[in-house]
N, C-alpha and C positions, 0 to 999 in steps of 0.2 A: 166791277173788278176788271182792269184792261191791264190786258198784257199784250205782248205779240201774238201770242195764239188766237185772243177774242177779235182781234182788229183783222189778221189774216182771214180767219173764218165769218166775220159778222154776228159771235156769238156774245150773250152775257156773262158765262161763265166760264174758266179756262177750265174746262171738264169733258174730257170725251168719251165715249159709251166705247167699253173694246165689244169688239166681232165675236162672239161666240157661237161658234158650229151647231144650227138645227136650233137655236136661241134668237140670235140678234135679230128679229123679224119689224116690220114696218110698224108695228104698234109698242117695241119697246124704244126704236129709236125714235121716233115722233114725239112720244112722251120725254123723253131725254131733250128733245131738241125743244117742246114747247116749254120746256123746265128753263131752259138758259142756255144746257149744257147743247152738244153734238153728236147725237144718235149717230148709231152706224149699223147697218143693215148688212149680215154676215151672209156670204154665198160658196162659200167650202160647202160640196157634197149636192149644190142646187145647181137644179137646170135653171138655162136662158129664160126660159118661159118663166120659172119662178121668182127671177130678179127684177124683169120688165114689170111681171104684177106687185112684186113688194115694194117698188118704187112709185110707180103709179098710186099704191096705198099709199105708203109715207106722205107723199103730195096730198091725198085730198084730208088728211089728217092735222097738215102744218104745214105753214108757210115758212117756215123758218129754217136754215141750212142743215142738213142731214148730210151724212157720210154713206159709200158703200165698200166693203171691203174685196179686194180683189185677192184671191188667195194663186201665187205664181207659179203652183204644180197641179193646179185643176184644169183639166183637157178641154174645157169652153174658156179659157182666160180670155181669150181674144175675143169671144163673141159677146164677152160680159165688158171688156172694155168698150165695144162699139156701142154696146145698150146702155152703158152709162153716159157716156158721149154723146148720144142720141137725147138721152132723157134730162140733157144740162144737170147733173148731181153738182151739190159744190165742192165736194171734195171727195177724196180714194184713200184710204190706208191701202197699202201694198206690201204681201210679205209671202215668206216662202218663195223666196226666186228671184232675179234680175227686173227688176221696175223699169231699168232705163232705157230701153226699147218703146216704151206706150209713152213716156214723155210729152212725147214734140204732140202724139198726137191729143192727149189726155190736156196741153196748154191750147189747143187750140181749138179745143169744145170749150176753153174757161171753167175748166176741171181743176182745181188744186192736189196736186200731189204731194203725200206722204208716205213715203215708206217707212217699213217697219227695219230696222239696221240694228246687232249685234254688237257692234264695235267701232271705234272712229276712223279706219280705217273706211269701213262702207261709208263711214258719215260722210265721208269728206268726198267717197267718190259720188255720191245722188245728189249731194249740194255742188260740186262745179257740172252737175251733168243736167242741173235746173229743177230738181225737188225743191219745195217752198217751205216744208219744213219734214223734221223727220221724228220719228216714234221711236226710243230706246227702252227696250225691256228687261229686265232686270231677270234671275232667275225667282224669284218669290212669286213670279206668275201662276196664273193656272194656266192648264192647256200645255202646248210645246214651247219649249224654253230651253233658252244657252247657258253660258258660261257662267258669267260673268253677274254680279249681284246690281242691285237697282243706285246704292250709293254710287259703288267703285266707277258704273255709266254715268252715273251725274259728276262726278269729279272729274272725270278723263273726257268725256264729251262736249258738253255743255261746252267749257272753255274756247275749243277748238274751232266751234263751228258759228257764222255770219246768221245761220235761217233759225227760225225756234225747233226749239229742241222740246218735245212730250216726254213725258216722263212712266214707266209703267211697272207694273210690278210689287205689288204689298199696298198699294196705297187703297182708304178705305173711309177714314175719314177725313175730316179740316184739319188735322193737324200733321195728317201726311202732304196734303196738297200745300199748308206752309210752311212744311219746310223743302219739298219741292220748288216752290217760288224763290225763295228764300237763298235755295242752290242757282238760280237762275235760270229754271225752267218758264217754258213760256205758258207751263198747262199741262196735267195729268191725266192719263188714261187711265180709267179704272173697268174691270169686265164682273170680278165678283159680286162685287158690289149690288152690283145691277142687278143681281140673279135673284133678288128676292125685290124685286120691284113689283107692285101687284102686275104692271102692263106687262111682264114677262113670262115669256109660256112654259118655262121650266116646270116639270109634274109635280107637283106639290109634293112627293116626299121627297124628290130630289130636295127642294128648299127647303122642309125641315131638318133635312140631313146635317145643311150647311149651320143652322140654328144652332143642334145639340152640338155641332163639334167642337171640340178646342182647339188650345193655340200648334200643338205637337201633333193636329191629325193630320198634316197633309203626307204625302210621298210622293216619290218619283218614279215610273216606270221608265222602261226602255232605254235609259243611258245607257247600257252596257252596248248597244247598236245603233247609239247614234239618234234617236228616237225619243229623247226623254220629253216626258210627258209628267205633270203636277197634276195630281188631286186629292183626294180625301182616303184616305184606306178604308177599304170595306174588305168583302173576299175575294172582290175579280184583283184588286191592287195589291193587292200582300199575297196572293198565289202566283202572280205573275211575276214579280220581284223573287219570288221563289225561282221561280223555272229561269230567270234568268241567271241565276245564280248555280243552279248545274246545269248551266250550257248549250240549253234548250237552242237552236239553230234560228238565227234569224229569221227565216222566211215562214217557220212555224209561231215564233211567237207574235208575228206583225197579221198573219191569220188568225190567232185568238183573240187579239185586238180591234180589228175590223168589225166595226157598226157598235159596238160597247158605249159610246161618248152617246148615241143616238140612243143606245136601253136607257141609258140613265133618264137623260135631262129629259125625251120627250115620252119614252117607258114610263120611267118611274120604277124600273127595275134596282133599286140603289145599293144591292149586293154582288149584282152579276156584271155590272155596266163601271162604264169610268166616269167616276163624279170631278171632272175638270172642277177644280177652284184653286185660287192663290193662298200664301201662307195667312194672309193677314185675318184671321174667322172671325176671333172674338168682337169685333165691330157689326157682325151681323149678328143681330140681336131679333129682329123681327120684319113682315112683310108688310110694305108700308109703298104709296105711291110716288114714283120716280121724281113728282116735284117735291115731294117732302124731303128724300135721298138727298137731293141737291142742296137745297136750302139749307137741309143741317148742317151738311158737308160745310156751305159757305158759310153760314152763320159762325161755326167753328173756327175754318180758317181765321177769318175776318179779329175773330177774339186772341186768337195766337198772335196773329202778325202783331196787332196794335199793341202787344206787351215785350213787340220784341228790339224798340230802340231803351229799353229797361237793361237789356243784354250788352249793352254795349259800356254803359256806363262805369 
């Protein structure tokens, strides 16, 4: 399957592992990457030391191009760009903050940058400022998310912009990645999905959480400050949603939230913690290994696209 995304990366599949906090580690992105697809090894919340060794893991795991996510409000960015740089990674997701600054130096380790952009407005400024391609997220994500929904980005983006454009948010199986394709994406990000890959360290009842749930379990924390945050309702998400709703003061409710994403996924606390996932559930069905994940994925697509010059007639 080649698109722009596979030939920029060197990948078989246009499928990229999203970064999940205290998740995306060298053993889920390796397996992602030895699948076809582009592991990405998440560093929100990790020290220098912790990125140099999951990189180092990734390496003696796969030879095959890996991603690391640079997160652009964490107070090592800059030491995590140099260890990337240092350690030739083939490519950076970049988000939460201004990318354009690590650029010039991030092309000259032969680093591929991508940033993660909200709107075409950003698109258009990381593409003349030399991004190779860029990530648009849709609000159906899990984790922290904008405005704006995953179609309405592919309608307004994609057009606009010369570098390939990722696609992210709800997608889950083959027949989101074609009609992603389809819109003229170059290749989708998916992070939920992934959450039940056996090579992932999620607590096992964090992943059966995501099993039982249905299509209407997600929510959103933290909009009301700027903050919104997707995941699954339990009690820490439907009390919080509460307190935001009589007024509870910002700086208290961003302290009740603090380490919650860490109970869940690597706790396994699944009532007290934040169960980050996107709206799309009912596709997780069971835990299954990340080459399986992919292959179905494509296998899928592959069956949609081919019935879709049937559409035109």
């Amino acid at each position: 399957m080649n698109t722009k995304l596979t030939s920029l990366l060197n990948i078989q599949y246009p499928i990229i592992q999203g970064a999940m906090a205290w998740i995306s580690d060298a053993k889920l992105a390796a397996a992602v990457s030895e699948a076809g697809g582009a592991g990405v090894i998440a560093t929100g919340g990790r020290d220098s030391a912790y990125v140099r060794d999951q990189i180092r893991l990734a390496k003696s795991l796969t030879n095959k191009p890996f991603g690391v996510n640079i997160m652009l409000m964490a107070p090592n960015k800059d030491e995590v760009v140099d260890i990337v740089c240092e350690e030739k990674v083939a490519f950076v997701t970049l988000g939460a903050g201004n990318p354009v600054p690590y650029f010039e130096k991030l092309a000259q380790a032969g680093v591929k940058k991508i940033p993660v952009v909200p709107n075409v407005k950003l698109a258009k400024r990381v593409q003349n400022s030399g991004a190779d391609a860029v990530v648009v997220e849709g609000m159906e994500a899990g984790g922290h998310i904008g405005v704006l929904t995953t179609m309405a980005l592919m309608t307004q983006v994609i057009p606009e912009l010369r570098i390939p454009v990722i696609v992210a948010g709800g997608f889950a199986d083959g027949r989101g990645l074609a009609a992603a394709l389809l819109m003229g994406a170059a290749g989708v990000q998916m992070g939920t999905k992934f959450l039940l890959a056996v090579e992932c360290a999620a607590h096992p009842k964090f992943k059966q959480k995501l099993i039982e749930a249905v299509d209407t379990d997600t929510i959103v924390t933290g909009q009301s400050i700027g903050h919104a945050v997707r995941g699954v309702k339990n009690k820490f998400s439907l009390n919080f949603v509460e307190l935001e709703k009589q007024g509870l003061p910002e700086e208290e409710l961003l302290k009740i939230a603090t380490g919650t994403n860490r109970l869940a996924a690597v706790d396994g606390d699944i009532e007290n913690g934040m169960i980050q996932a996107g709206q799309s559930l009912l596709p997780l069905k069971q835990i299954e290994p990340a080459k399986d994940i992919i292959e179905n994925i494509i296998a899928e697509a592959r069956a949609v696209l081919s019935q879709a010059p049937d559409l035109a007639k």
